[in-house]
Structures are given as structure tokens and as C-alpha cells.
C-alpha positions as CSV (number, residue, x, y, z in Angstrom):
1,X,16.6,8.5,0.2
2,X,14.7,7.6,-2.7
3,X,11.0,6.3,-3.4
4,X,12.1,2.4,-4.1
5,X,15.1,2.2,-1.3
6,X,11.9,3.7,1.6
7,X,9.9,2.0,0.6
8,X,11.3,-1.5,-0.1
9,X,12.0,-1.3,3.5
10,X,8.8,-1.5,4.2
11,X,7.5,-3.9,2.2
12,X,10.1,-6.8,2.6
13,X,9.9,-7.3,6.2
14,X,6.9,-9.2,6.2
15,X,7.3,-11.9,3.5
16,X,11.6,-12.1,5.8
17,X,9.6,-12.6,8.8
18,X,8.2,-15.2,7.8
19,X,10.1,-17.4,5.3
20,X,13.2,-17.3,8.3
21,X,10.2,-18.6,10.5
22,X,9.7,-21.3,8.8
23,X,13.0,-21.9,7.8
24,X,14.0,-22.1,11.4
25,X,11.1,-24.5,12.1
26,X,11.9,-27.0,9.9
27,X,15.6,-27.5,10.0
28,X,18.6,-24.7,9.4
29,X,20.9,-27.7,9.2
30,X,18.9,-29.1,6.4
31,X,21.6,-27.3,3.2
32,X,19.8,-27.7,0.4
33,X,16.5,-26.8,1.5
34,X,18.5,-23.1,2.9
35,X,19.9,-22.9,-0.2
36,X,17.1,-22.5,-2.2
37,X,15.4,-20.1,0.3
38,X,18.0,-17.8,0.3
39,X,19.3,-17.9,-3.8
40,X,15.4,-16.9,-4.6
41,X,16.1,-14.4,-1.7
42,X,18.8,-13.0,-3.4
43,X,17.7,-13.1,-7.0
44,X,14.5,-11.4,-6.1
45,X,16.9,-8.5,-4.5
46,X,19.0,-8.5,-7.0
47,X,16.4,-7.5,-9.7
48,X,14.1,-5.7,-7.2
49,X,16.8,-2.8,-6.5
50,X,17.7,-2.7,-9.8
51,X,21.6,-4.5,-9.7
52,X,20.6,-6.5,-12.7
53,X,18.4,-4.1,-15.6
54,X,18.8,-6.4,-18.3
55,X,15.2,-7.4,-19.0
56,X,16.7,-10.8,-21.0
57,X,18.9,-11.6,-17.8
58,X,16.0,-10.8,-15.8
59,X,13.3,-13.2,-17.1
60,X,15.3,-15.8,-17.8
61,X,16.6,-16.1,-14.3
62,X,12.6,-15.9,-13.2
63,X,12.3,-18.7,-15.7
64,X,15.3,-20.8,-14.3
65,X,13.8,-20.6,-10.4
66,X,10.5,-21.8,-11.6
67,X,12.1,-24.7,-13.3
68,X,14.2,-25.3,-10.7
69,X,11.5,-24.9,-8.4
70,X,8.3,-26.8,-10.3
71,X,10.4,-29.8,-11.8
72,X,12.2,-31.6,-8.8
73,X,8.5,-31.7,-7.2
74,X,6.6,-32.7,-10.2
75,X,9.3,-35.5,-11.0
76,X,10.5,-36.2,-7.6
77,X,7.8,-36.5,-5.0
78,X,7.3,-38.2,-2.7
79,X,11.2,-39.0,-2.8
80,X,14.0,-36.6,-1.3
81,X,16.9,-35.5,-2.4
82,X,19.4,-32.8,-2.4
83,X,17.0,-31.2,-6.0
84,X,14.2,-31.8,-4.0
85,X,14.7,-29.8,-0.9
86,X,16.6,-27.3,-3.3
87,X,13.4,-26.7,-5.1
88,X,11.3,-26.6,-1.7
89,X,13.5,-24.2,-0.6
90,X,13.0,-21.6,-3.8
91,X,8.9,-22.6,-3.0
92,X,9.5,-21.3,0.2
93,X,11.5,-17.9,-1.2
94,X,9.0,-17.9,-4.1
95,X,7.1,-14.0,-3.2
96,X,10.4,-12.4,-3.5
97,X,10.6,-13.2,-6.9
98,X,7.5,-10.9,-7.6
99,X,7.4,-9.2,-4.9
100,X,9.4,-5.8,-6.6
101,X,6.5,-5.1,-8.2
102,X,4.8,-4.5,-5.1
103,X,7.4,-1.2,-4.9
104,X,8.7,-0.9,-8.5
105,X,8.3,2.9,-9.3
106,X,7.0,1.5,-12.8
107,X,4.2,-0.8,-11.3
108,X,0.4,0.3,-11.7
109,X,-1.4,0.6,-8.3
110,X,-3.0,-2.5,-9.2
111,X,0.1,-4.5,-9.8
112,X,1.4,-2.9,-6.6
113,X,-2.1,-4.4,-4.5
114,X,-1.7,-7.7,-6.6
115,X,2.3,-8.4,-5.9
116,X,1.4,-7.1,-2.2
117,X,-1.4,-9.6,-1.0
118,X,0.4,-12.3,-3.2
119,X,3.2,-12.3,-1.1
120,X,1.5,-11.6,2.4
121,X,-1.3,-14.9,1.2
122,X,1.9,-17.2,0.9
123,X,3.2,-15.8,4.6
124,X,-0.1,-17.1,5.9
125,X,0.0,-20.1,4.1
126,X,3.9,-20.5,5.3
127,X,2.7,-19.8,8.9
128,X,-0.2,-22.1,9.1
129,X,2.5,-24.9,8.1
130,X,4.3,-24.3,11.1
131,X,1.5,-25.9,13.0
132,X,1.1,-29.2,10.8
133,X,2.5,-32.3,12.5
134,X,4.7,-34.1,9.9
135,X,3.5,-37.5,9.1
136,X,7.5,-39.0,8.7
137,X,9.3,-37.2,11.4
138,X,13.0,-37.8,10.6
139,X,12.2,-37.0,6.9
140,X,14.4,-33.8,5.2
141,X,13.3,-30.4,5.6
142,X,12.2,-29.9,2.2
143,X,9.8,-32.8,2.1
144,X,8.2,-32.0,5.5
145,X,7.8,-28.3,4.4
146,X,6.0,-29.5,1.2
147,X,4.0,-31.5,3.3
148,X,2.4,-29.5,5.6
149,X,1.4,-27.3,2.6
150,X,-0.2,-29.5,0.5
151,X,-1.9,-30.3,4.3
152,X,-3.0,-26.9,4.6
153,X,-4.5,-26.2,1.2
154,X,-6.2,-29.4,1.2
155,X,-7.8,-28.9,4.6
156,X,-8.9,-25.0,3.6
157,X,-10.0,-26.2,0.1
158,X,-11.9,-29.0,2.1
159,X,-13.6,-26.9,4.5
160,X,-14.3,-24.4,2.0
161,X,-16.2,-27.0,0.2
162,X,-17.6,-28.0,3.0
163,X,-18.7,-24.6,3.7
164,X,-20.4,-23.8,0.1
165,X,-22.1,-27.2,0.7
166,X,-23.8,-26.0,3.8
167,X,-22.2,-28.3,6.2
168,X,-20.0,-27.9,8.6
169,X,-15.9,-27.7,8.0
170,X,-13.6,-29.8,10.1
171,X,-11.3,-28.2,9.6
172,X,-9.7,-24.2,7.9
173,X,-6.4,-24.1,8.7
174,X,-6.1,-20.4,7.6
175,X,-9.0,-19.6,10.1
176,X,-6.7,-20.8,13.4
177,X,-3.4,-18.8,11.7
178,X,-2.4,-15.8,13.4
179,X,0.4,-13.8,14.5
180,X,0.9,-10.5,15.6
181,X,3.9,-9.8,14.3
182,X,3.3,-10.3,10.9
183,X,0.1,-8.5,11.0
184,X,2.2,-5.6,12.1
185,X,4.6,-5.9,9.3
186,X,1.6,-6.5,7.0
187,X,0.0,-3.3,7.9
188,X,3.9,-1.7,7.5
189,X,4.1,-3.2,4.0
190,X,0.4,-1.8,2.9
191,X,1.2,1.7,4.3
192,X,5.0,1.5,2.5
193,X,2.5,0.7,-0.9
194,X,-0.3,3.6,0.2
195,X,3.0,6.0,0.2
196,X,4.4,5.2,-2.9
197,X,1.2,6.3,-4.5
198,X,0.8,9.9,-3.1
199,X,4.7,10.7,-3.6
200,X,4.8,13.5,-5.7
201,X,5.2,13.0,-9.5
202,X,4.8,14.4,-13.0
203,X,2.8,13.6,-15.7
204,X,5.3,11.4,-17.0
205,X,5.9,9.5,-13.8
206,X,8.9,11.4,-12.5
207,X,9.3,11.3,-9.1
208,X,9.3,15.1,-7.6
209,X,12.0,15.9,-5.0
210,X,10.3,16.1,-1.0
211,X,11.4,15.7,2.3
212,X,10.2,14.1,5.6
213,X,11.2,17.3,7.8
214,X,9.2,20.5,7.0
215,X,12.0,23.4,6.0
216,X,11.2,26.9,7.1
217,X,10.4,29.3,4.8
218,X,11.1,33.0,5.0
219,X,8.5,35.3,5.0
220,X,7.9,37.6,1.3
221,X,5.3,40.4,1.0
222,X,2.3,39.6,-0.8
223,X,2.8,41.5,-4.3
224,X,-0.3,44.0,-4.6
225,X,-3.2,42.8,-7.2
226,X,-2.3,45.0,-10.6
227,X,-4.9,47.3,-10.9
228,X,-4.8,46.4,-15.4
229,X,-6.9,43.0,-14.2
230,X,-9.9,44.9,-13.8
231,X,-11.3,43.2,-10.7
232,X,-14.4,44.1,-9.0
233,X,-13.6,45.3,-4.8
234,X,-15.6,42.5,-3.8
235,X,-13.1,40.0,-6.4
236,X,-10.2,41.8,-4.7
237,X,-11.3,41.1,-0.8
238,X,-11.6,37.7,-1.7
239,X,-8.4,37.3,-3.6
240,X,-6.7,38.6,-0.9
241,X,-8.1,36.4,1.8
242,X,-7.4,33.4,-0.3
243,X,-4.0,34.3,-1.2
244,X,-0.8,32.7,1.3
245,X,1.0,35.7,2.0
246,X,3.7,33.1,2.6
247,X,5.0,29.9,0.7
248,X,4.4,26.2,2.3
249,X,6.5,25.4,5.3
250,X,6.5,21.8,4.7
251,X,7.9,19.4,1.9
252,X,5.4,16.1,2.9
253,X,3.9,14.6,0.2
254,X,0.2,15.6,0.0
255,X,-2.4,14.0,2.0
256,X,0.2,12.2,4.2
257,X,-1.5,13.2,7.1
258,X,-4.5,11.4,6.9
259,X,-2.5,8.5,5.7
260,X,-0.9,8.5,8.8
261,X,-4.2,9.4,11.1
262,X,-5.8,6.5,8.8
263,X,-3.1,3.9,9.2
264,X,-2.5,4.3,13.5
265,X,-6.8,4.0,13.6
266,X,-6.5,0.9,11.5
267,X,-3.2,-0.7,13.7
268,X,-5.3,0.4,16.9
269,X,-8.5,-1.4,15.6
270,X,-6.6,-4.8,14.4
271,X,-4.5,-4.9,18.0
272,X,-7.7,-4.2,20.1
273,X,-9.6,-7.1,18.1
274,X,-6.8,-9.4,18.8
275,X,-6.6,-8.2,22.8
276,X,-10.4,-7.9,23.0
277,X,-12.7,-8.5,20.5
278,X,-16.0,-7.5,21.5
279,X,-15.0,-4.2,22.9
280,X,-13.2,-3.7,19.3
281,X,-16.6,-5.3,17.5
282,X,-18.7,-2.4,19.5
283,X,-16.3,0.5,19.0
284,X,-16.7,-0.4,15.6
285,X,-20.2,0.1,15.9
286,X,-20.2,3.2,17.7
287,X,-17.6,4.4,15.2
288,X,-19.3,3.9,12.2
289,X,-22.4,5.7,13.8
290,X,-20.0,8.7,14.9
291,X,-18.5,9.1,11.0
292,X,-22.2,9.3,9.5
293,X,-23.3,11.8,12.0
294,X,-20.3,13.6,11.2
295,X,-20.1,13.5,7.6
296,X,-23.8,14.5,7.6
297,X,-23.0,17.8,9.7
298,X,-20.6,18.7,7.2
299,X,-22.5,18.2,4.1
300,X,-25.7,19.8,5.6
301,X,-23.7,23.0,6.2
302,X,-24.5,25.8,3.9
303,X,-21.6,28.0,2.0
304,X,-21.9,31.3,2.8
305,X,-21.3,34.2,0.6
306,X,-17.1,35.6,0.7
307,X,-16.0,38.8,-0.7
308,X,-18.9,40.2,-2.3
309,X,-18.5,37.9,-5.2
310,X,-22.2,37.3,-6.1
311,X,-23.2,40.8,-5.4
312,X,-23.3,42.6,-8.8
313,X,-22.2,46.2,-9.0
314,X,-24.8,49.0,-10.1
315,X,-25.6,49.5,-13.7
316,X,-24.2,45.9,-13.9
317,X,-26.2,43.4,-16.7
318,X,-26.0,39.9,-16.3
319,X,-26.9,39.2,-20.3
320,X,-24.9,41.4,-22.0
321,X,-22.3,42.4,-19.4
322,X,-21.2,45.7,-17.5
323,X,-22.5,49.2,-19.1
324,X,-21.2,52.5,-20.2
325,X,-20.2,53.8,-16.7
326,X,-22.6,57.1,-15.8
327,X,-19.7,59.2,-14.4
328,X,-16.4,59.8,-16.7
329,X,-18.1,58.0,-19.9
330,X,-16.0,54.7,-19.9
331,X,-16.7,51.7,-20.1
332,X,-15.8,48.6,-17.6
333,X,-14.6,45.6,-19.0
334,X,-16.6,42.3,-19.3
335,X,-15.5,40.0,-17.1
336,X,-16.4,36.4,-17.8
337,X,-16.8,34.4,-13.9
């Protein structure tokens, strides 16, 4: 399975979650307004997983949905119409358009972040929309979908203000917005990012081949340290206590571990502030006290000496190196360290 089909998987289920969430809120039956969702849907698929590479094909198809997508509402609204809740269905479909980059193996880390809270800000927005009481019930899908989100950025952008003023806010729509689920899926989408950095590559961006299950290795005899390198006994000892007698039983990427440790601490913390937040608030607390304590044990640790390595043989001159030997007349090399 390769790096972009993984994780994709990962990434798209959060901005699906909730564009068929508000699809389903407000109206299936409603064609146009579907239609639009699910063509940016598919464009965005399309070009993500690479079934159309022509760059020119590519862009100009981005172009097209943000014509089709920007002009009905800047020449239509208020009015409805079949363009009208075609183009408020590609607004709705909209992060799928950019939301390969949050996966694409050529995207920078910081295109990856970018495309990635891009598409989970516009899930908020599209959930806090879902609890917006249309001002024209009866109206079309499209138009009451475009309503309640010029409702909820004008309320945040209002309290906001209100906010900076020093005041107080009447209302933050964004504040009140919350759902489990797609806090889940958001936190499945950042680690599906967080993997696809610390998959193993070249210097040339080639992805190296790994596995999720560890393959066992058969034991080989540690070859003997030629006696031509010249090595101290001391250099020797500690040679052979760093040296894996055996190769790596595992085929993880590296550090995927403490991804993993890092990423079940951070799901626990975010459901226990959402089940009880002042038990999470003070376990944070005590948390962060714990980690500096710890960190500080380790640092304050002193490396002790291994293998003799800083003890210098007899007849041994740091300035101008090992001399003439006083039994058999020859001379040890000079070894740099």
C-alpha cells in the first residue's frame, strides 16, 4: 500500500464527514445544490490520486469550479436558481479541491499543515451552519446553506470585534461548535499528515520500501574487528558493545512509536476535556509538572566513561601522537578520535 493511498485515507474522512452532514441538513432532494457538492467531490479525487496528471487539465478544471462557484453568488444573490445552488454546492465541496496537498508526496510540510487546517476551518465553519435558523424557511438548499454562512462569519467577525474592543461578544458562533466525531477524524487526519513526514525517503524524495508488521530476521555472527584498523582494547570493548550482533527486526518507519504514544495522549486529553473538563484542566497541570521533573532527571545525569575510551595507553602523547613502542621497536599508528 503506498504513502498517498494510507494516507489519503486518513485525511479525507473529516472534511466527508462533514460536507454529507450538512448536505443532509439542508435538503438531499434539493439537485443542484448535490450536484455541485459531489462534482468538486469528484474533481478534487480525481486529481488528488493522480487519475488526471496533466497539470494544464488540472488547473484549468480548478479555475472552472471557482468560476462556477464565485460567479452565480456574486451575480445571483439574493435570487435562486438551479446556477445558484450549483455554485453553493461546489462552496460546500470547496476543501477537496486543495485538500491533495494536504497528502501529495510532492507537498512541503508546510503546504501539508496549510491544506490540512484549511479544510478542517471550513468543516467548523460548515458545522456551526447546521445550527443557524434560516430566515426564509421554504427557500432552496443552496440559498439557505449560503445563508447561515454569511450568518456565522458575520457573528464571529462581530464578536471578535467586539472582543478586541474590550466589550463583550453576543455572540461566536465558532465558540458553541463542537462535535466529537469530527474532532476524532481531525486528530485521524493530523496523524495521517505527521506519518507521511517520517516515512522513509531519499535525498531526492523517494519513498523507501517499509512495512507495518516487523519481519524476523535471522541471526548472523558478528564478523571479528580486523586486527589492520589498529584499535586500542579499550576502542575494541566498546565497539563491540555498541555493535548489533543482529540486523533490525522491524520495518516501521522511524520514530513511529512516539508518534503513536504522542497521538493516544493527545486523543485521551481532548476526549477527557470534552467528558470532564476540570479533571482534564488539572491533569494537565500535574502533567506538565511531571515532564519537567523528568526531563530535568535526565539531563542532570552524568555520562559515564565506556570502554576505556578516554584512558590513554602508556607512552601515549596527546600533542604529537603515540611513540616508538619500548618493546619490539615499532611504532603504533596515530589515531585521530
Amino acid at each position: 500500500m503506498s504513502d498517498r493511498l494510507w494516507t489519503a485515507a486518513l485525511v479525507y474522512p473529516a472534511p466527508l464527514y462533514v460536507g454529507l452532514l450538512v448536505l443532509g441538513h439542508f435538503g438531499w432532494g434539493d439537485v443542484a445544490f448535490s450536484l455541485g457538492f459531489f462534482l468538486a467531490l469528484g474533481f478534487g479525487s480525481v486529481t488528488g490520486f493522480g487519475l488526471l496528471r496533466r497539470p494544464s487539465w488540472v488547473w484549468v478544471g480548478r479555475l472552472f469550479f471557482v468560476l462556477a462557484g464565485v460567479a452565480p453568488i456574486g451575480y445571483g444573490y439574493p435570487l435562486s436558481g438551479y446556477l445558484f445552488d450549483l455554485a453553493c454546492g461546489i462552496t460546500l465541496g470547496a476543501p477537496f479541491l486543495w485538500l491533495e496537498y494536504a497528502w501529495h508526496d510532492r507537498s512541503s510540510p508546510a503546504t501539508k499543515v496549510i491544506a490540512l487546517e484549511a479544510a478542517l476551518f471550513f468543516g467548523v465553519l460548515g458545522l456551526a451552519t447546521l445550527s443557524v435558523v434560516p430566515s426564509s424557511p421554504g427557500g432552496s438548499a443552496g440559498r439557505q446553506f449560503l445563508n447561515a454562512l454569511a450568518h456565522v462569519i458575520a457573528g464571529q467577525l462581530q464578536g471578535l470585534a467586539a472582543v478586541l474592543s474590550g466589550g463583550t461578544a453576543t455572540s461566536m458562533p465558532l465558540e458553541s461548535t463542537l462535535d466529537v466525531v469530527f474532532v476524532c477524524l481531525g486528530g485521524l487526519a493530523l496523524a495521517g499528515v505527521v506519518l507521511s513526514w517520517i516515512s522513509p525517503r531519499t535525498a531526492l524524495e523517494e519513498s523507501l520500501p517499509w512495512s507495518w508488521v516487523g519481519t524476523r530476521a535471522s541471526p548472523k555472527p558478528s564478523v571479528p574487528i580486523s586486527e589492520e584498523l589498529g584499535l586500542r582494547p579499550g576502542q575494541r570493548a566498546a565497539l563491540a558493545t555498541r555493535t548489533l550482533p543482529t540486523p533490525p527486526s522491524a520495518a516501521w518507519p522511524p520514530g513511529l512509536g512516539s508518534v503513536v504514544v504522542a497521538s493516544l495522549l493527545v486523543v485521551g486529553f481532548v476526549s477527557l476535556t470534552v467528558v470532564a473538563p476540570t479533571v482534564a484542566l488539572l491533569s494537565l497541570v500535574i502533567g506538565a509538572a511531571v515532564a519537567l521533573v523528568a526531563v530535568a532527571l535526565v539531563l542532570s545525569r552524568q555520562l559515564t566513561r565506556l570502554g576505556g575510551l578516554s584512558a590513554e595507553p602508556a607512552g601515549y602523547d596527546t600533542a604529537t601522537g603515540p611513540n616508538r613502542a619500548e618493546e619490539g621497536g615499532t611504532t603504533r599508528p596515530n589515531l585521530q578520535r
